[in-house]
mmJSON file of the N, C-alpha and C atoms, coordinates in Angstrom:
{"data_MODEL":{"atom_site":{
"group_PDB":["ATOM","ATOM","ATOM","ATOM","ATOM","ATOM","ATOM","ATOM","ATOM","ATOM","ATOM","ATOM","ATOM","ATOM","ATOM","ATOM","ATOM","ATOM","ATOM","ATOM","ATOM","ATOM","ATOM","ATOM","ATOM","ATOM","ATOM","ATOM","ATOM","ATOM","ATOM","ATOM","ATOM","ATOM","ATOM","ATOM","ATOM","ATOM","ATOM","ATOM","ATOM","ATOM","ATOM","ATOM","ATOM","ATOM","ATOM","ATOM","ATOM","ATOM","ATOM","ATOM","ATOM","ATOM","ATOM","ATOM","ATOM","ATOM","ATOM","ATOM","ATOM","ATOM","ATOM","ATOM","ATOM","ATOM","ATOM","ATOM","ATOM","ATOM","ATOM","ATOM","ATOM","ATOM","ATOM","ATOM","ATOM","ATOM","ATOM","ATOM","ATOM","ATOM","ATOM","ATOM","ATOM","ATOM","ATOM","ATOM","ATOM","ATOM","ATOM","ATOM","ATOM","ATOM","ATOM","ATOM","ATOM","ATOM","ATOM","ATOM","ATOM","ATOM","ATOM","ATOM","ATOM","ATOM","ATOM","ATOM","ATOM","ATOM","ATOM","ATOM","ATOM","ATOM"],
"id":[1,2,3,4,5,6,7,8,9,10,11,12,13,14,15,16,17,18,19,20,21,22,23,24,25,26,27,28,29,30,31,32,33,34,35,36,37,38,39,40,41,42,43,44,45,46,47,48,49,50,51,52,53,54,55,56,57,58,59,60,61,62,63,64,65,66,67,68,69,70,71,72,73,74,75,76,77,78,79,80,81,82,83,84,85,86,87,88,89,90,91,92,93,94,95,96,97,98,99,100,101,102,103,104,105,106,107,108,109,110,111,112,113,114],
"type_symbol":["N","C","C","N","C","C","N","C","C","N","C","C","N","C","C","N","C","C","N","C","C","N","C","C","N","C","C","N","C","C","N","C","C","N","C","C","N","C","C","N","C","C","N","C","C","N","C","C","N","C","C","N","C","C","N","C","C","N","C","C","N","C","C","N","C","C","N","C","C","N","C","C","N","C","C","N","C","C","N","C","C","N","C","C","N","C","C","N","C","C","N","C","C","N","C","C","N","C","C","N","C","C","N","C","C","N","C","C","N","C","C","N","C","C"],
"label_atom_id":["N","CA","C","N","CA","C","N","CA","C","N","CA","C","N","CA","C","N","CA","C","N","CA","C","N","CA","C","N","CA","C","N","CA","C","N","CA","C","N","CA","C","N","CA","C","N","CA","C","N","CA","C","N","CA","C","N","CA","C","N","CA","C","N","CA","C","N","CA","C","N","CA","C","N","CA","C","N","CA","C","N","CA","C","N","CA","C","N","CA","C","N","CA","C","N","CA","C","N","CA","C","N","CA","C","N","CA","C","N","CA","C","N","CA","C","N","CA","C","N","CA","C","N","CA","C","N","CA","C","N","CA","C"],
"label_alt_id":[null,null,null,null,null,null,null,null,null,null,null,null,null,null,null,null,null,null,null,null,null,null,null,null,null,null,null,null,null,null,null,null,null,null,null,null,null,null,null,null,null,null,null,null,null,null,null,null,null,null,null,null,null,null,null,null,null,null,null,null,null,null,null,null,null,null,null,null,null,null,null,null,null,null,null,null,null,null,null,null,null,null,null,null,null,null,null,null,null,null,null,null,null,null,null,null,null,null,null,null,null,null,null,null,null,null,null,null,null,null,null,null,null,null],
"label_comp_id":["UNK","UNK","UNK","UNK","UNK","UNK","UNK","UNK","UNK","UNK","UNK","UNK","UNK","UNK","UNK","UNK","UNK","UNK","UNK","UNK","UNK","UNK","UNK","UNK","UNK","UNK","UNK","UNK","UNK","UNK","UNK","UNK","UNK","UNK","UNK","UNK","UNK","UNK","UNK","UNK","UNK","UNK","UNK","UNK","UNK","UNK","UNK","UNK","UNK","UNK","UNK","UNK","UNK","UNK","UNK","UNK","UNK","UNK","UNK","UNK","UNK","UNK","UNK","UNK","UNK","UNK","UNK","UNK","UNK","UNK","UNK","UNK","UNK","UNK","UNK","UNK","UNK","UNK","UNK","UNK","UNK","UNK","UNK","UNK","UNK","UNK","UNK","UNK","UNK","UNK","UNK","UNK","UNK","UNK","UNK","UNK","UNK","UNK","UNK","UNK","UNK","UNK","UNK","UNK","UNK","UNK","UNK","UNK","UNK","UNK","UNK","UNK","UNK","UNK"],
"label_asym_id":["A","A","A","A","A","A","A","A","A","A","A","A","A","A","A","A","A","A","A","A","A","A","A","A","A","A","A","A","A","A","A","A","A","A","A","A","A","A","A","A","A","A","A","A","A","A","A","A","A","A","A","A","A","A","A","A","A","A","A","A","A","A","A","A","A","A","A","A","A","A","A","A","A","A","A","A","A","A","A","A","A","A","A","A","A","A","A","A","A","A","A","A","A","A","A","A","A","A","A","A","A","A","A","A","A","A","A","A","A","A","A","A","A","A"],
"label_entity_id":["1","1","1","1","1","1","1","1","1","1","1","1","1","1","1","1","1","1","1","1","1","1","1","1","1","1","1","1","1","1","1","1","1","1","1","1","1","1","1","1","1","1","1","1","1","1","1","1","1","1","1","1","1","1","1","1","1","1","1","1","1","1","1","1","1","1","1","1","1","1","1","1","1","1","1","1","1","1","1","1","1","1","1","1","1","1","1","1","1","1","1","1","1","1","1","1","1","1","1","1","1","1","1","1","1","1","1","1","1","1","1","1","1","1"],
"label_seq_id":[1,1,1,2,2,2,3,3,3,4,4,4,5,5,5,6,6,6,7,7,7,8,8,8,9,9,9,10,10,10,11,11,11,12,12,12,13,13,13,14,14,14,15,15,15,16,16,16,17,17,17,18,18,18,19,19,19,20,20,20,21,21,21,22,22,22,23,23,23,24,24,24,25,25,25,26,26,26,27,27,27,28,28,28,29,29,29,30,30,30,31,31,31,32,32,32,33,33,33,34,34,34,35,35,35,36,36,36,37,37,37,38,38,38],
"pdbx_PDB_ins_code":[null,null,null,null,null,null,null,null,null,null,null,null,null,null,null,null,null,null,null,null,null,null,null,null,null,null,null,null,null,null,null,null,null,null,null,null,null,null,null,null,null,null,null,null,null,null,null,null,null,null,null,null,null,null,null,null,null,null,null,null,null,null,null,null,null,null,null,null,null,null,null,null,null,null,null,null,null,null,null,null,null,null,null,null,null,null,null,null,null,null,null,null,null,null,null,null,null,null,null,null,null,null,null,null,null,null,null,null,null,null,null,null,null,null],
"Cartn_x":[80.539,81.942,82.157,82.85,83.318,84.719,84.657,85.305,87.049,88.148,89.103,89.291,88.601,88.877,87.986,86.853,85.83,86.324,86.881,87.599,88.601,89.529,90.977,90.021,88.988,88.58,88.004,87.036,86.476,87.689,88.957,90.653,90.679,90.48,91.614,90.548,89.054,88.623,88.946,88.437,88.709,90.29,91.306,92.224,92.467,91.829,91.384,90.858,89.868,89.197,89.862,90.443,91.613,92.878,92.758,94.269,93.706,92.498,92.156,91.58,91.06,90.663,91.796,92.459,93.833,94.832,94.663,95.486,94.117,93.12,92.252,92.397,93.138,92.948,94.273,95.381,96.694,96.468,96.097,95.507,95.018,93.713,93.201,93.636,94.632,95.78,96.842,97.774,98.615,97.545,96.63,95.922,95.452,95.425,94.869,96.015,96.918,98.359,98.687,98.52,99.339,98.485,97.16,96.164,96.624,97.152,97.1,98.329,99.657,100.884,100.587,100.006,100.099,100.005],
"Cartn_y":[139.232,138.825,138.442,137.501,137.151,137.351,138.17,139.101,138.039,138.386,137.43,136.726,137.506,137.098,135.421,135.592,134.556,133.51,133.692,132.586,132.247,132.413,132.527,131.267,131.526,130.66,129.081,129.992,128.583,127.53,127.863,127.343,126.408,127.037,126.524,125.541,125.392,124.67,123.426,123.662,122.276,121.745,122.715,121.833,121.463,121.647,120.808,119.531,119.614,118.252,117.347,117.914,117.184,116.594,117.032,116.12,115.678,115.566,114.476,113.025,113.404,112.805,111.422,112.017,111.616,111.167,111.592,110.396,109.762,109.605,108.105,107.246,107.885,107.36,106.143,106.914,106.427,105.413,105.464,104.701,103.763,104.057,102.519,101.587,102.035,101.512,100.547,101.176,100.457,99.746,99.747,98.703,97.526,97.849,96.311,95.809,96.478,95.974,95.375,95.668,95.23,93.756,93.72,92.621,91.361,91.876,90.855,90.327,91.33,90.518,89.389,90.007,89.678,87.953],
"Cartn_z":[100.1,100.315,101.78,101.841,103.545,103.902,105.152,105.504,105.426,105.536,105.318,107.117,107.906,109.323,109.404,108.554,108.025,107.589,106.743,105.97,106.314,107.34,107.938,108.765,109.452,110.725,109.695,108.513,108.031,107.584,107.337,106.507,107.278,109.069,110.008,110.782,110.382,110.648,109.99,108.392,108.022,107.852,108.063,108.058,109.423,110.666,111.939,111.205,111.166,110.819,109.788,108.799,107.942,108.381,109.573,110.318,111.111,111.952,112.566,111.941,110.73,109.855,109.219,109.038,108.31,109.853,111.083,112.226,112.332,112.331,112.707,111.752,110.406,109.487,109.715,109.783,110.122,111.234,112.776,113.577,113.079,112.122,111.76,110.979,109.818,109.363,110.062,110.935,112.155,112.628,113.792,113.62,113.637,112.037,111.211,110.941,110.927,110.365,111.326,112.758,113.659,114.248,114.047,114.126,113.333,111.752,110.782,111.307,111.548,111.767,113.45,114.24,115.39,115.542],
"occupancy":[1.0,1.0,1.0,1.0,1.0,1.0,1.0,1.0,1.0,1.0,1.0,1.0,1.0,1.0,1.0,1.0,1.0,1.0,1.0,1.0,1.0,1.0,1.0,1.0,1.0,1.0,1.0,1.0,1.0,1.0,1.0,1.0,1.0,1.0,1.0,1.0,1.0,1.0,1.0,1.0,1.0,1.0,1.0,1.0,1.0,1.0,1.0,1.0,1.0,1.0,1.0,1.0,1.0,1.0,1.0,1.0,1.0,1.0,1.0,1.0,1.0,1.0,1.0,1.0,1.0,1.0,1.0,1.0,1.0,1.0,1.0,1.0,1.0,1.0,1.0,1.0,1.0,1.0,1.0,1.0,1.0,1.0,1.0,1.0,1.0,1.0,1.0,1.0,1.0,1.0,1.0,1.0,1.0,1.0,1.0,1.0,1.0,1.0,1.0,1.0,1.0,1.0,1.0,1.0,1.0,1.0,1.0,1.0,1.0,1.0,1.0,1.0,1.0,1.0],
"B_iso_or_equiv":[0.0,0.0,0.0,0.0,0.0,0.0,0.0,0.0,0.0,0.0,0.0,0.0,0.0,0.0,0.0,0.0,0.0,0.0,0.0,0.0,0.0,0.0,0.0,0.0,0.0,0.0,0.0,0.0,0.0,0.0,0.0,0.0,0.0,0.0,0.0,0.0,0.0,0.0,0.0,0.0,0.0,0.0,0.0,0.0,0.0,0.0,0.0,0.0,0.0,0.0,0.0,0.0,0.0,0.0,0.0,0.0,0.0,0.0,0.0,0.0,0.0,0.0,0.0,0.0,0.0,0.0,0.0,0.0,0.0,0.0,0.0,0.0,0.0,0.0,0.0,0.0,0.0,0.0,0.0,0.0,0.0,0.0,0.0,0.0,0.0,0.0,0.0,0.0,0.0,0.0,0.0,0.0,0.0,0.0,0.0,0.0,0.0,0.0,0.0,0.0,0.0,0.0,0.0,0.0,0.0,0.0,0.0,0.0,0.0,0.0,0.0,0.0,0.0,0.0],
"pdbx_formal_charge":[null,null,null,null,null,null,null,null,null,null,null,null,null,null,null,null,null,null,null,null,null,null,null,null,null,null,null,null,null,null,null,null,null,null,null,null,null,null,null,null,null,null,null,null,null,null,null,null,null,null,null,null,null,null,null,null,null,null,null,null,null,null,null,null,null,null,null,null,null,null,null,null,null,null,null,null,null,null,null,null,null,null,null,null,null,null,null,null,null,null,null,null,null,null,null,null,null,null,null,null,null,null,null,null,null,null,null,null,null,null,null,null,null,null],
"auth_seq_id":[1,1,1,2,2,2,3,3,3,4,4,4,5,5,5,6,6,6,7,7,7,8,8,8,9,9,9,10,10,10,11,11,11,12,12,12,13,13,13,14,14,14,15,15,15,16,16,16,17,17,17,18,18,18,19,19,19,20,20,20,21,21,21,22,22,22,23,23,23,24,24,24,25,25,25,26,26,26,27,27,27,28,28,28,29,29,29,30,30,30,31,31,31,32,32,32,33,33,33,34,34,34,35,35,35,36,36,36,37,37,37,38,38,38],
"auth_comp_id":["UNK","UNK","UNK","UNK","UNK","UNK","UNK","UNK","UNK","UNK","UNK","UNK","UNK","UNK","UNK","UNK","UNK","UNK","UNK","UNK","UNK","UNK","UNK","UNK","UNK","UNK","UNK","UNK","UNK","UNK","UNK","UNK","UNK","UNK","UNK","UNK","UNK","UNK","UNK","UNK","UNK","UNK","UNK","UNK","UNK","UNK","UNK","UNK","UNK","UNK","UNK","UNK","UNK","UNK","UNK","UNK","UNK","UNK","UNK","UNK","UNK","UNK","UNK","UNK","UNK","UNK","UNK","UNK","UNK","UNK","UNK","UNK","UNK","UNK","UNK","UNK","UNK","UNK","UNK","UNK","UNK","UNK","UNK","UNK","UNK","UNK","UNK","UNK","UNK","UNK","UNK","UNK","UNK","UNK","UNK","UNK","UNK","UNK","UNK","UNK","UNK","UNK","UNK","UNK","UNK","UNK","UNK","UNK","UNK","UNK","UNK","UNK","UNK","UNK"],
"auth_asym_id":["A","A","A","A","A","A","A","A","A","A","A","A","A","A","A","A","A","A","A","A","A","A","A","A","A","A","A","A","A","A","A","A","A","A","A","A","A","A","A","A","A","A","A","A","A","A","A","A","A","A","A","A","A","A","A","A","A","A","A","A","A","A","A","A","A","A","A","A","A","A","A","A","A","A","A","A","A","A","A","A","A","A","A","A","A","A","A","A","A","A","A","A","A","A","A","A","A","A","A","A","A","A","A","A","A","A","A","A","A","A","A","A","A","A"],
"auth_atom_id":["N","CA","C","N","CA","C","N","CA","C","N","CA","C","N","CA","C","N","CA","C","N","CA","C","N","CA","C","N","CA","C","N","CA","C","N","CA","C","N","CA","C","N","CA","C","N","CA","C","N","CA","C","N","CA","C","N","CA","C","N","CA","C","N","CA","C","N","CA","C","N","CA","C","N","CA","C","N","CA","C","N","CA","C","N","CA","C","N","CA","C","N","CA","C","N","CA","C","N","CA","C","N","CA","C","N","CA","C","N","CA","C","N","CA","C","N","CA","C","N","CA","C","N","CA","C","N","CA","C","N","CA","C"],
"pdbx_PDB_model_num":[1,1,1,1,1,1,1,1,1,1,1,1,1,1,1,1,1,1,1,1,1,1,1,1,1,1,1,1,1,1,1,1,1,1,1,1,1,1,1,1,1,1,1,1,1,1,1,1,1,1,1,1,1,1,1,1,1,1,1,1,1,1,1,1,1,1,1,1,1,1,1,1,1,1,1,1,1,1,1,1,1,1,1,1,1,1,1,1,1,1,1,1,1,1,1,1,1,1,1,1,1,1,1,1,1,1,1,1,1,1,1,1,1,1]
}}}
């Protein structure tokens, strides 16, 4: 079993990486958007 202090850290990792994930994502979106209108 992993301890809940374990899993509290592994959570808050990937939902780190899930919001950086998701603003580069947003970033690369605006963008292209802003390329195509330009």
């Amino acid at each position: 079993m992993l301890s809940r202090a374990t899993l509290g850290a592994i959570a808050a990792g990937i939902n780190q990486a899930a919001r950086r994930i998701i603003t580069a994502g947003v970033t690369m979106g605006n963008a292209i958007i802003f390329c195509r209108t330009a």
